[in-house]
Steps between C-alpha positions, in 0.01 A plus 500: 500500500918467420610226291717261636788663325392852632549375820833279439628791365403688828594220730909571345454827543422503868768202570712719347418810674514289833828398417632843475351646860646138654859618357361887625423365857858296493694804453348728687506297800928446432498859493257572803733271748818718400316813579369364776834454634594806415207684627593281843860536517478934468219547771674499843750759292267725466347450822813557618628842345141561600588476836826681477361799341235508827850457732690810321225696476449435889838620548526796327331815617202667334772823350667280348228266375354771325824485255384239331276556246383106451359561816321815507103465509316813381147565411398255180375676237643322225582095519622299300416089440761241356278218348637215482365214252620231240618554176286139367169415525345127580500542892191526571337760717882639618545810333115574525521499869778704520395772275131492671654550847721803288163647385354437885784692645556799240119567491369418894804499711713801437416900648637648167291542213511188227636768286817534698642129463815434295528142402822274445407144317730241539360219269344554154160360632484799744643749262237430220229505819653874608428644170187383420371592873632856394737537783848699403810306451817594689685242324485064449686268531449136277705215468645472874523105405467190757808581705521904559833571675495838671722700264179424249243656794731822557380701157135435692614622851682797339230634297283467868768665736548732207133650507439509880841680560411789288155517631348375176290258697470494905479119518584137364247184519602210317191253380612131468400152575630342805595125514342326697489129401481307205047564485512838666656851419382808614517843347632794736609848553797570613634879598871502449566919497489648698661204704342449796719314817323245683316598809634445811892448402672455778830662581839289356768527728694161446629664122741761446410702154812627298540755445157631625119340540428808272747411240426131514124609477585715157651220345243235632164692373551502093624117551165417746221611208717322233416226718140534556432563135740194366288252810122645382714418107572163625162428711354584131694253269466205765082602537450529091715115485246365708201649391598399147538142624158483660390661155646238297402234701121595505534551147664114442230349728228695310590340179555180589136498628399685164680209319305231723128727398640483101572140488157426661321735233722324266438163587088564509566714135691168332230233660233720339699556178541104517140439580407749162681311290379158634161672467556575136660137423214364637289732270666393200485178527116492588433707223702269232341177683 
């Protein structure tokens, strides 16, 4: 059994330790409500271009939709998967779901061989996970920080367009965790090239496009997957904030209940250290008596 100092000595350590996932849990849940609002505040805009894209594709004809190379769907032989994880540790199971649903998907859900999967890590977590799962890297990207703006998500998007222009790869997923609320994120797949319009667009006649819907369309499709990849960028940051907040605070709650179990065990160890040493006094004095 511990001495009573043993266990003193332990009791600091977990206070201490408790102390430092409280301050964890603190910060991570300042920086979880500005993502949040973030995360809130650029949805309906990319619901939005969404929709347009589905409008001016509706209005141009299929000649000149084939122009367009962001939009041209061939037969996938080659694909290519932007992972996107944290750079830090300490959130719990976030960037292990992710990169299980990026194993689920590259092994079980694609037509192309395994083989034929170029990877893009955003995230240092999902860049160390890519090369020790033996996948080839196309190129990563660490350090985004807290509060990517989008001229710090076009170097991603370029390298993207970049390979499915020249044919390198035939199509685009992005893996990322979706916010959902503060206890719930869920990873998905998202397609964004070839871009797909929404079903069932109806025809816009209340807008006049200057100087064409086809030249309004060029200009609109780089712009509409620099969107989709900054949102699934920002869905990310605000998910990892609040899974490292429900981290922390497990943690803090687990060692104030370990500190509760040590000072029990410490309080029984010092009554029987105190009932030894009454013991022996008592000894002592018989035996001199």
């Amino acid at each position: 059994m511990a001495t009573p100092r043993e266990i003193r000595r332990r009791i600091r350590s977990v206070r201490n330790m408790a102390q430092v996932t409280r301050a964890m849990e603190m910060v991570a849940a300042s920086k979880m409500r500005r993502a949040q609002q973030h995360v809130l505040a650029t949805r309906p805009y990319a619901e939005r271009i969404r929709a347009l894209i589905g409008d001016l594709a509706a209005l141009t004809d299929l000649e000149e939709r084939g122009r367009f190379p962001l939009l041209q769907a061939r037969p996938i032989q080659r694909s290519e998967v932007i992972l996107i994880t944290s750079d830090r540790g300490l959130a719990g199971a976030f960037n292990t779901n992710v990169m299980r649903r990026a194993v689920q998907f590259m092994t079980h859900e694609r037509p192309e061989p395994i083989a034929d999967i170029e990877t893009i890590a955003v995230g240092r977590k999902g860049r160390d996970f890519l090369q020790r799962y033996g996948k080839p890297l196309a190129a990563s990207f660490t350090a985004i920080g807290d509060h990517p703006t989008l001229e710090s998500v076009r170097p991603i998007v370029r390298v993207a367009t970049d390979d499915f222009v020249s044919g390198k790869v035939d199509a685009v997923y992005v893996i990322y965790t979706r916010f959902i609320n503060t206890l719930r994120q869920q990873p998905e797949v998202l397609q964004v090239l070839p871009i797909q319009p929404p079903e069932g667009a109806a025809e816009v006649t209340d807008y006049i496009f200057e100087p064409s819907p086809e030249a309004v369309l060029e200009a609109l499709l780089p712009r509409f997957v620099e969107v989709q990849i900054y949102q699934a960028i920002l869905e990310s940051i605000a998910s990892e904030h609040s899974a490292r907040m429900v981290a922390m605070r497990n943690a803090t709650d687990n060692a104030r209940e370990l500190v509760s179990e040590l000072t029990l065990t410490y309080n029984k160890a010092r009554q029987a250290q105190i009932t030894r040493e009454v013991t022996e006094i008592a000894a002592g004095a018989a035996a001199l008596g």
